[in-house]
N, C-alpha and C positions, 0 to 999 in steps of 0.2 A: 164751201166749195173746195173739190179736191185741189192740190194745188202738190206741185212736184220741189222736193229738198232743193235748198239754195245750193251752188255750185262749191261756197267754200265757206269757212268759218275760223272763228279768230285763234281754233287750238288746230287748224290743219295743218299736218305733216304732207301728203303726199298728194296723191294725185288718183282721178278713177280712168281709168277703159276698159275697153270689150277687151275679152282673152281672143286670140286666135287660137283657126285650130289646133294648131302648131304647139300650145302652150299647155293642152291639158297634165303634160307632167309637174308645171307651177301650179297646179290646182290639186294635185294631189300630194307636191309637198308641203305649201301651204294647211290642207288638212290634216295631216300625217305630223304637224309642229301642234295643232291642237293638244292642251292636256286633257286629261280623259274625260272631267265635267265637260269642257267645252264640247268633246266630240261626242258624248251622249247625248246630249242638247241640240248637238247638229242631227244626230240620224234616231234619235229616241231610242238607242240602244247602244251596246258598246262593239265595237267595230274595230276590226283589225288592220293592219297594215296594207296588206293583198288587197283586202274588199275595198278599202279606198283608192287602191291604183287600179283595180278593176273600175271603180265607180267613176274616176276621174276620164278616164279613158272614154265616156261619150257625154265628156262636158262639148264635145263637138258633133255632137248628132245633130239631126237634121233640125231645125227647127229651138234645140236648145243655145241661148245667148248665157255667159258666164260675165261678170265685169267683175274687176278686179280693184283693190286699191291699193297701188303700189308707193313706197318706201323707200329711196334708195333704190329702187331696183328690183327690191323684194315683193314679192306678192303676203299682204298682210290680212285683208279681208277682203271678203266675197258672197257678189249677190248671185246667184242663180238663177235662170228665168226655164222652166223646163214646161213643156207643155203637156196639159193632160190629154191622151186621147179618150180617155173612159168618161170624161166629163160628157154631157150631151149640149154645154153648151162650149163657144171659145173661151177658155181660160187656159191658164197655166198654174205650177206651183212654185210658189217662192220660198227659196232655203238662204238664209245667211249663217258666217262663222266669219270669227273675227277675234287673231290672238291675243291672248292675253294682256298683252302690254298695250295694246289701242284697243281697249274695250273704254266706255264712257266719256269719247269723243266726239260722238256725231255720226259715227263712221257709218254706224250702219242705214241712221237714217237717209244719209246722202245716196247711201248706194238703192236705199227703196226709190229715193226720187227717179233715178236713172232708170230703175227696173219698170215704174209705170209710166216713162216718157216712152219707151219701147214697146210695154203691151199695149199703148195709144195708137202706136204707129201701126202695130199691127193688127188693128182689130181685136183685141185681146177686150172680153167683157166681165173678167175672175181672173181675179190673183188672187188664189189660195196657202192661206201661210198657217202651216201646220207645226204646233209648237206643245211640249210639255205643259202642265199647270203651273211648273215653279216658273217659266221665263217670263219672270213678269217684265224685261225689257223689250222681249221681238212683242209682245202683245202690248205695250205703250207704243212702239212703233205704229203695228197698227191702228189703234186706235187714232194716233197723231193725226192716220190717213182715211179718215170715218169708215174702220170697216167694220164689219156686222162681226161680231164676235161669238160661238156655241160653243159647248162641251160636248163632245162627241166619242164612246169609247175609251175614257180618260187621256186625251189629248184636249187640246185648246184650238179650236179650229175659226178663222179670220177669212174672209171672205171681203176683197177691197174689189171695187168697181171703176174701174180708170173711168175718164171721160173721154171723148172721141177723141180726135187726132184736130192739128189746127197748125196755123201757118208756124206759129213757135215749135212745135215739136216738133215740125218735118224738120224743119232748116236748123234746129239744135242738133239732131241726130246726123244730119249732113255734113254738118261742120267738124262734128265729132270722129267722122269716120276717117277722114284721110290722119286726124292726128293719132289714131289708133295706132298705126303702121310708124307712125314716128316714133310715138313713145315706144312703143315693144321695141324697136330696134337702139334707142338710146337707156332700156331699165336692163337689156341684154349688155348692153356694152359696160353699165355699170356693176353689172352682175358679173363678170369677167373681169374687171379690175378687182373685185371684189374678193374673188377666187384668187389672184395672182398674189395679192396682199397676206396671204394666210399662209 
């Protein structure tokens, strides 16, 4: 049974929430700290500065949710939840990246859990996670969360099927939402001591 990441684990640093709109410049400094494996691995190509503050810039479009997991203050890793219109059915695509230094922590599995509490809540029946053949880590993700696994075009294409929605997910995601607003306004404040310090 599919079953959604535990909330925390015995090497966690930091913390997850949803990005507000407000925040997609944390999403494209966050990418823009990737070294160049990680940000080929992110976009299956190599990618400039500009196209990731171009790309970052509709991590708040209509319909796309970004969660973050923050550090200090820091935005360090990030799940992407972006919806496909071209699909003919409801799904979405799921992208993570996660620096350097909190890679084989958990981190990203936590952040899949969050990602399919979300496409539950919203009817989401595909989560598409599109990856190289070498990531053999985002593809043990998937797999972790039974998804159908092909080769497609030489990419590695994962196809996970949330299950419906249920009184846990609503009321986690409820719960989740007002401390969204809290945290961004105390990982801000820490981020400004942060700054002041240098």
């Amino acid at each position: 049974m599919l079953k959604e990441a535990p909330e925390a684990s015995a090497d966690r640093l930091g913390a997850i929430r949803r990005l507000l709109t407000s925040e997609s410049y944390l999403l494209a400094e966050h990418l823009q700290r990737l070294d160049p494996e990680a940000r080929h691995r992110r976009f299956s190509h190599d990618v400039s500065d500009e196209f990731i503050t171009r790309y970052a810039s509709h991590a708040g479009d209509f319909g796309n949710v970004t969660f973050g997991y923050f550090v200090d203050g820091e935005l360090r890793a990030v799940a992407e939840l972006r919806p496909d219109d071209l699909m003919h059915r409801p799904g979405a695509e799921v992208a993570f990246s996660v620096e350097k230094p909190f890679v084989d922590r958990g981190i990203a599995t936590q952040l899949m859990g969050r990602v399919i509490r979300t496409a539950r809540n919203r009817g989401l029946r595909h989560l598409i996670l599109v990856c190289l053949p070498d990531n053999a880590k985002m593809q043990a993700i998937a797999r972790h969360y039974g998804a159908e696994i092909k080769v497609e075009d030489g990419s590695v294409i994962a196809d996970i099927i949330p299950k419906d929605p249920d009184y846990q997910s609503w009321v986690g995601e409820l719960l989740d939402e007002p401390m969204t607003y809290i945290r961004s306004a105390l990982d801000f404040q820490k981020r400004l001591r942060g700054a002041a310090e240098l």
